[in-house]
C-alpha positions in Angstrom: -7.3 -220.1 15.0 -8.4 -220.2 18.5 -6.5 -222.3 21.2 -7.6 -225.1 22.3 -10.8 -224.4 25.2 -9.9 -225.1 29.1 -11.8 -228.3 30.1 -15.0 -228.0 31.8 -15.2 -228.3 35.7 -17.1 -230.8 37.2 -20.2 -228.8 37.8 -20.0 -227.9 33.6 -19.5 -231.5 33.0 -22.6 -232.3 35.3 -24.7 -229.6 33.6 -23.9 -231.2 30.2 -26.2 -234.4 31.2 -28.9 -232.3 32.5 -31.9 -233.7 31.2 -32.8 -231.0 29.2 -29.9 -231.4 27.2 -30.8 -234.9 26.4 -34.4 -233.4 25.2 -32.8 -231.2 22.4 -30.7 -234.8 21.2 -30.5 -234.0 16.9 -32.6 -236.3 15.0 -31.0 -238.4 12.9 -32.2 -241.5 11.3 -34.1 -242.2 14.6 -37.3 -244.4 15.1 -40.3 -243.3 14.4 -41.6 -244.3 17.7 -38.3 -243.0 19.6 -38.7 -239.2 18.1 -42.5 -238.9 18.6 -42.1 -240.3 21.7 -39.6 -237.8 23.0 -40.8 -234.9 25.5 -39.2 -231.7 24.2 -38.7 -228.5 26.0 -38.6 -226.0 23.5 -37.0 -222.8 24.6 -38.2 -219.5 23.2 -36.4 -218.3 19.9 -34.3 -215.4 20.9 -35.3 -212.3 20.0 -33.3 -209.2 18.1 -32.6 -208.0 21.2 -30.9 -210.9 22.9 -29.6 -211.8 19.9 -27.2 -208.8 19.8 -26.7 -208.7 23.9 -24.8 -212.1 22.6 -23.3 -211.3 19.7 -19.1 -212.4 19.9 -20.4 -214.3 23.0 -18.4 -217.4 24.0 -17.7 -219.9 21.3 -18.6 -222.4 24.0 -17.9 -223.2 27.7 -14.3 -222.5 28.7 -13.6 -220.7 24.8 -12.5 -217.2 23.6 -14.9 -215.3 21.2 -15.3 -214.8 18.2 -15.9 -212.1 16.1 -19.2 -211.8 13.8 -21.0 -214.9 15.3 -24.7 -214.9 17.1 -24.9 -217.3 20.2 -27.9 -218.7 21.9 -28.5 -216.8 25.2 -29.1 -221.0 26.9 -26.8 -222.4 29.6 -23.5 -225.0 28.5 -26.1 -227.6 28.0 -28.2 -226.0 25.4 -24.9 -224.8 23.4 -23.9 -228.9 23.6 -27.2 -230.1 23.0 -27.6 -227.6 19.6 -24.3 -228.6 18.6 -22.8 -225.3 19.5 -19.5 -226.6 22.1 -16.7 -227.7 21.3 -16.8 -230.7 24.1 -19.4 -232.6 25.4 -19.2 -235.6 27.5 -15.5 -235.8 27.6 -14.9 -235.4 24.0 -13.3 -232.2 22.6 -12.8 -231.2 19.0 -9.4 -229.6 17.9 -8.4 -228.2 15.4 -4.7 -228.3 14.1 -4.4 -226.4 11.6 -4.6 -222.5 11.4 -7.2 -221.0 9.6 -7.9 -221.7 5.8 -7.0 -219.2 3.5 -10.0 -217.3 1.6 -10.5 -218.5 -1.7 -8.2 -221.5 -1.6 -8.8 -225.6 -0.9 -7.9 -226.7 2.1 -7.1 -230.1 3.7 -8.0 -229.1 7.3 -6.8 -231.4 10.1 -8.5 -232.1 13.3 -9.2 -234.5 16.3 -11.4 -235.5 18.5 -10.0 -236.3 22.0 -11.8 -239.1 23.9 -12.5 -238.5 28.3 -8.8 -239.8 29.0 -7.4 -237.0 26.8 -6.3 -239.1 23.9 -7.4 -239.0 20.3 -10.0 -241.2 19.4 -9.4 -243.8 16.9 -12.3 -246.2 17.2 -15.6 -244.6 15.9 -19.3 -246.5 14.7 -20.3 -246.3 11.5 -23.6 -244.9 11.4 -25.1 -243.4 8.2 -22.7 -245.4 6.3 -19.6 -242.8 7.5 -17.5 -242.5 10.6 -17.8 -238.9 10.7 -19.8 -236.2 9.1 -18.0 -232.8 8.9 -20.1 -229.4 8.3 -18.7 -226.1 7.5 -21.1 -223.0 7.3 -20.6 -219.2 7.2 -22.7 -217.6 9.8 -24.6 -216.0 7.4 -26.0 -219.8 6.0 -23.9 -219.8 3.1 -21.4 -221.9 1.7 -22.8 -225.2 2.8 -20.2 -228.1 3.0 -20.9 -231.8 3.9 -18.2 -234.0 3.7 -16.6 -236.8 4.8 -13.3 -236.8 5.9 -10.2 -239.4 5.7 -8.8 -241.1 9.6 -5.4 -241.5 10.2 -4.0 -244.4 12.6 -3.0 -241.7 15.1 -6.7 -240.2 14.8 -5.8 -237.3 12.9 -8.9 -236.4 10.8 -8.5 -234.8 7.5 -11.3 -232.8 5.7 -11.6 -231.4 2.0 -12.9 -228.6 2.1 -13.4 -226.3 -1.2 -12.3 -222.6 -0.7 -14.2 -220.5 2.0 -15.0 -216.9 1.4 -13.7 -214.3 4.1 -15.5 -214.1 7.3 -16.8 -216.6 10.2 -17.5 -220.3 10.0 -18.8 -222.5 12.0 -17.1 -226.1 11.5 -19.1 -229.2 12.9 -18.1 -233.4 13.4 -21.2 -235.2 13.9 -19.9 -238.5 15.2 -20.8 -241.9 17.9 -17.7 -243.2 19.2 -17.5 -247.1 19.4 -18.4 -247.6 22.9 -20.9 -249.8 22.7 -24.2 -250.7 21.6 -25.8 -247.7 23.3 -23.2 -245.0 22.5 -24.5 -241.4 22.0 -24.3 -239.6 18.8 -22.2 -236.3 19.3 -21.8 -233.2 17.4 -19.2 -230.9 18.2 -18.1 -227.8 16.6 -15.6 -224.6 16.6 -15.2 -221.0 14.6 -13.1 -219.8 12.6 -12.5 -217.2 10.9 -10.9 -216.7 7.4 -9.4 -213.7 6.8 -10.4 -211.2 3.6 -13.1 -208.3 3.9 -16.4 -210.6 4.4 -19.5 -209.9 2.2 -22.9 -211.2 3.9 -25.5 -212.3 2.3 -29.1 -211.6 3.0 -30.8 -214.7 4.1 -33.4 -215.7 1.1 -37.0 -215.3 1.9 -38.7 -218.0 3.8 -41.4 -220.5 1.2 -41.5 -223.8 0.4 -40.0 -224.2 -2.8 -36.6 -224.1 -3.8 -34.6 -225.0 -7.2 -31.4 -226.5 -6.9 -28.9 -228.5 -10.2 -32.4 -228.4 -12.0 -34.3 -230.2 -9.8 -37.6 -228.3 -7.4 -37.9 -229.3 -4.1 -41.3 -228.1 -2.2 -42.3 -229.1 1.1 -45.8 -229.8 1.6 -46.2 -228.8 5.7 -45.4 -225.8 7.6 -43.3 -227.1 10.7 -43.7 -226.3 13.8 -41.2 -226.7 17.0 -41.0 -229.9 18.2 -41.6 -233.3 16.6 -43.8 -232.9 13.3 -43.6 -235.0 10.2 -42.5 -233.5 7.1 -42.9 -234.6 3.3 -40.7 -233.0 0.3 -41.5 -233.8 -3.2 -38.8 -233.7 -5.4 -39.9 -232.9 -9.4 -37.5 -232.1 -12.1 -39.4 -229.3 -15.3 -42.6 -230.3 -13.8 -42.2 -233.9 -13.7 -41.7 -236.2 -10.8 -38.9 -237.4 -10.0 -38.5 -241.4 -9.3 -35.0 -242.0 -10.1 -33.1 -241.3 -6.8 -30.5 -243.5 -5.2 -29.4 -244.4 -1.9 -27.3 -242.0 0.0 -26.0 -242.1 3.2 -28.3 -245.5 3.4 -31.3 -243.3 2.6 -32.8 -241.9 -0.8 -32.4 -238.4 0.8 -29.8 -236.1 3.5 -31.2 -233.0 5.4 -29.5 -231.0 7.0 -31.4 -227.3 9.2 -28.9 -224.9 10.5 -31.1 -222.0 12.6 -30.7 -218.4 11.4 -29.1 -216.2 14.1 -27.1 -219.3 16.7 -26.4 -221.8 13.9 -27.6 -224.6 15.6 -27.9 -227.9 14.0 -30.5 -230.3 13.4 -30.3 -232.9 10.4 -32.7 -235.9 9.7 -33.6 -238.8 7.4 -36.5 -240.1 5.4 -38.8 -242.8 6.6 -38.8 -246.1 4.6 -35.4 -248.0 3.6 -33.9 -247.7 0.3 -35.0 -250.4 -3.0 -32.3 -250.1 -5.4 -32.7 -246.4 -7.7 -36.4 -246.3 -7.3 -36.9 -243.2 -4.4 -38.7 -240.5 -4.9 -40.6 -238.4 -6.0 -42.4 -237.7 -2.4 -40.1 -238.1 1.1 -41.3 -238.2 4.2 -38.9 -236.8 7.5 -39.6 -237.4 11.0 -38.6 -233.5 11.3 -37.5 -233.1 14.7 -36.5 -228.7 15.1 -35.6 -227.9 18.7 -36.6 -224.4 18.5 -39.0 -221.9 16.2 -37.3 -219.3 13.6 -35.6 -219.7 10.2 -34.1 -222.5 9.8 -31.7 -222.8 6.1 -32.3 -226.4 4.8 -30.2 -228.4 2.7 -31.3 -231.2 1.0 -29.0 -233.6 -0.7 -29.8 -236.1 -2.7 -28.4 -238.5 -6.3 -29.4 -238.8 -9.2 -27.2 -241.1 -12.2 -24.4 -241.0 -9.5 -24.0 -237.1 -9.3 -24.8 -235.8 -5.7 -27.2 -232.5 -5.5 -28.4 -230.1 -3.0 -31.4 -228.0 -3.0 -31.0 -225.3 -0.5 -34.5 -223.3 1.4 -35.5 -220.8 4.1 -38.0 -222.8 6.5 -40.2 -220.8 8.9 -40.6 -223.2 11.9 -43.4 -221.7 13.8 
């Protein structure tokens, strides 16, 4: 487990609210109007090259590095913006427990310390949870979305199922309850679990994937920026119309981006009517930069949770 990162000096903190930071914000269940409104700068994917110049690079601003993880070649505001740092705007994520061992459930403690350098207690609800917690190996496999437990002294604790041997990425996508206008952050560390790792290729990029039964298949190619994007959701050929609110939608995505692992997630237009969704959702897709991108949609069906996972090629 990695110690806790220095804090950022004034000029980091400063480069953190540089505007084009706030132009790679993650979309998630944003107006319509708000995301096709926004004017993205979309940085160039990183190539192979730059890629391994980076390789074991800086967990984030201030952090040690870790071993068998990509990074983005962008300053301390593009790792915050993607999700990438471990503290942004005052808040830092720590972990207190040491790493998980491989193959074995683990409830994994954390906090998240406010800009006095206290533990946040106090947190908006916003898709119908307090926090959303990620873990992902960095070669986009073992997707985990869950939803952990607060204590009074804002000790956070997460669920996770056993993790295979190698590097994760753990993420807490959170808006602390400061207001009517308070941000939506997403911080995240590594770690890494110990055990001989076996990657796994990345699955060809298409447009259909089968998950728990069901077919997923995307009907647009995205491209960088803000694009809309529909997913039609059929079960041995039929469609499906049977889905139920989750999360205060009828569907979750979540896009992790092959190589730096940054996050994107994003909702389906509409609200939800009772167990009627489907078969066709519509995403205001918002990817802040081209490449593969491993999707995860999650959705239920008769009160049983699925996910469908896919490569996307977002040109």
């Amino acid at each position: 487990m990695t110690a806790p990162p220095a804090r950022p000096s004034a000029a980091t903190a400063t480069a953190l609210t540089h505007p084009l930071a706030r132009r790679w914000l993650l979309a998630s269940c944003v107006p319509v109007l708000l995301v096709l409104g926004m004017a993205l700068t979309v940085p160039a994917a990183p190539s192979a090259t730059g890629r391994a110049a980076t390789a074991g690079g800086p967990d984030a601003p201030g952090m040690p590095s870790m071993p068998g993880m990509d990074h983005p070649t962008g300053s301390p505001q593009d790792l915050a913006a993607a999700g990438l740092a471990a503290e942004r705007n005052g808040y830092r994520l720590d972990l207190t427990d040491p790493a998980p061992t491989a193959g074995r459930a683990t409830d994994l403690r954390f906090t998240v310390t406010g800009p006095d350098g206290s533990p946040v207690t106090d947190y908006a609800v916003h898709q119908t949870k307090k926090l959303h917690f990620y873990a992902l190996r960095d070669d986009l496999t073992g997707f985990q979305h869950l939803h952990p437990d607060l204590a009074g002294d804002g000790t956070w604790t997460a669920a996770l199922a056993g993790l295979a041997p190698g590097t994760w990425r753990l993420y807490a996508d959170f808006v602390p309850n400061t207001g009517p206008h308070a941000a939506e952050l997403v911080l995240s560390r590594t770690v890494t679990v110990p055990g001989e790792a076996a990657p796994v290729p990345l699955p060809p990029a298409g447009t259909t994937a089968t998950g728990d039964g069901y077919t997923v298949t995307l009907t647009a190619r995205p491209m960088a920026g803000a694009h809309r994007l529909t997913a039609v959701v059929t079960r041995d050929g039929r469609p499906v119309g049977d889905l139920q609110p989750y999360l205060d939608a009828y569907a979750h995505l979540s896009a992790f981006h092959e190589g730096d692992l940054a996050l994107a997630h994003l909702h389906p237009d509409g609200t939800v009517d009772g167990d009627r969704g489907g078969p066709e959702l519509t995403f205001q897709a918002l990817f802040p930069e081209p490449g593969n991108w491993r999707v995860f949609l999650q959705f239920r069906t008769a009160g049983q949770l699925h996910t469908v996972a896919l490569t996307l090629r977002v040109d």
